[in-house]
N, C-alpha and C positions, 0 to 999 in steps of 0.2 A: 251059616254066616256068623251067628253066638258064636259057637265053641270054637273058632276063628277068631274073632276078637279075645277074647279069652286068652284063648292061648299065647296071642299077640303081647296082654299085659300081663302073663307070666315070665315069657322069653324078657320083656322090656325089665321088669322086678329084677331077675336075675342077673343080667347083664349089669342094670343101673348097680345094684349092690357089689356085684364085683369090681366097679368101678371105685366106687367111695372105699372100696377095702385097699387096694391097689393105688388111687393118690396119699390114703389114710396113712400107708406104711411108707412111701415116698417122700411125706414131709416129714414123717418121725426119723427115716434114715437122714436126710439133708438137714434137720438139725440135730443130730448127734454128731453129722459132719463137721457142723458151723460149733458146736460147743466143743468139741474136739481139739480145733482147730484153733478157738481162744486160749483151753488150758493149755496149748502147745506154746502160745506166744506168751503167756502168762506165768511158766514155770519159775522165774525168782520171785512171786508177790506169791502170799498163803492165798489156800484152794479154797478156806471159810470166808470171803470175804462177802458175799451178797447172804448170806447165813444168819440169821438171828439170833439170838442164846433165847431161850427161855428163863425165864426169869419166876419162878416158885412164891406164888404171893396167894396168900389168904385173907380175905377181906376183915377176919376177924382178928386175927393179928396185928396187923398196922393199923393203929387210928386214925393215921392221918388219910386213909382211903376213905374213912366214914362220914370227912368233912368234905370229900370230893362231889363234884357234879355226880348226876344217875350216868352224864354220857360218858365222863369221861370215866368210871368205874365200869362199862360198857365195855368201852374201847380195850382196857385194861385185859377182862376176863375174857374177850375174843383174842388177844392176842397170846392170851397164855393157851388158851383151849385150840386156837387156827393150829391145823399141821405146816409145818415151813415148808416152802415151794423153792425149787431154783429159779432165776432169773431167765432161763432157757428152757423149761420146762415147755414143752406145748402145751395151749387149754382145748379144750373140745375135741380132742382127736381121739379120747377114750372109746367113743361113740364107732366108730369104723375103726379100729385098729384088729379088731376080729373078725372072722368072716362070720360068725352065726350072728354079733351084735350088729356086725353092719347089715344083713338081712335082715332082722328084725324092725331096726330105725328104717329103713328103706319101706318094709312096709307099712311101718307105723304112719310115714308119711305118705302112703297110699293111703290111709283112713285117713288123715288129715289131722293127724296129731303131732304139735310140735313138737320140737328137739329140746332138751333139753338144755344144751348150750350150744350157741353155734360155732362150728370149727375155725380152726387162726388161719389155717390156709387159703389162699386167695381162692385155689385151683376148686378146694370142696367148697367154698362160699358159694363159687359158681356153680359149680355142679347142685349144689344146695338148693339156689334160687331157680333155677331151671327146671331141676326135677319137682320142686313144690309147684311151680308152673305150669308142669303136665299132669300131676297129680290133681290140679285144680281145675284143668281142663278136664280131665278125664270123668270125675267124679259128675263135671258138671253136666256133660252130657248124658252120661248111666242117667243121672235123677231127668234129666230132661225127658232121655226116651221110655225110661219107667213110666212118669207122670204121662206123655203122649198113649201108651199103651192102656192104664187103667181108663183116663179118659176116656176113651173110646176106645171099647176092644172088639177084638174079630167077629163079624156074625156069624153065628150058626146052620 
């Protein structure tokens, strides 16, 4: 009966991970579609236009930084040091866009360790909350019938 359930939540790991890999690549293809499909309607306005410049500032150089708030010389040195993003870029889809990471994160959420950002896609939110769902069901019963079994174990 063990090595039967077992086996039940290896087959469930594998399946669930190929799932998150497969919506993963799904919303990355459908917004390359949807950003594609703007630069198509956008072709007479310039392609920099949600683009920052970086702007090369030393706090020892300009004075007038010195006389600035700590936050707003905060704000400053994060924006020179941020990597620039596109406005279409997906967030959290790093996580599944591979099949070894998205097996990893899958099982990392079998031991019940968050993610470290949650995905933009509605479809992985779901799959997200769902699988954390059986992952906490599942867990919660192994400790249950653990703790059942040392409790009171077999006579001899």
């Amino acid at each position: 009966m063990l090595p039967l359930m077992w086996t039940g939540v290896i087959i469930c790991l594998i399946l669930s991970g190929f799932a998150f890999f497969i919506l993963a690549r799904f919303h990355i293809h459908i917004t390359e579609i949807k950003s594609a499909c703007i630069k198509n309607l956008n072709k007479t306005k310039p392609q920099n236009l949600h683009k920052k410049k970086k702007v090369l500032m030393t706090l020892s150089l300009q004075p007038e930084i010195d006389k600035m708030d700590s936050n707003v010389k905060y704000n400053l040195m994060k924006e020179k040091y941020q990597p620039l993003k596109d406005e279409d870029e997906p967030v959290g889809l790093y996580q599944f866009s591979e099949p070894l990471n998205s097996a990893l994160y899958t099982y990392s959420m079998l031991l019940l360790v968050s993610l470290p950002k949650l995905p933009t896609g509605w479809s992985l939110r779901m799959l997200t909350g769902w699988y954390w769902l059986y992952c906490l069901l599942l867990v919660t019963s192994y400790r249950a019938s653990m703790t059942a079994i040392l409790a009171k174990p077999t006579p001899r």
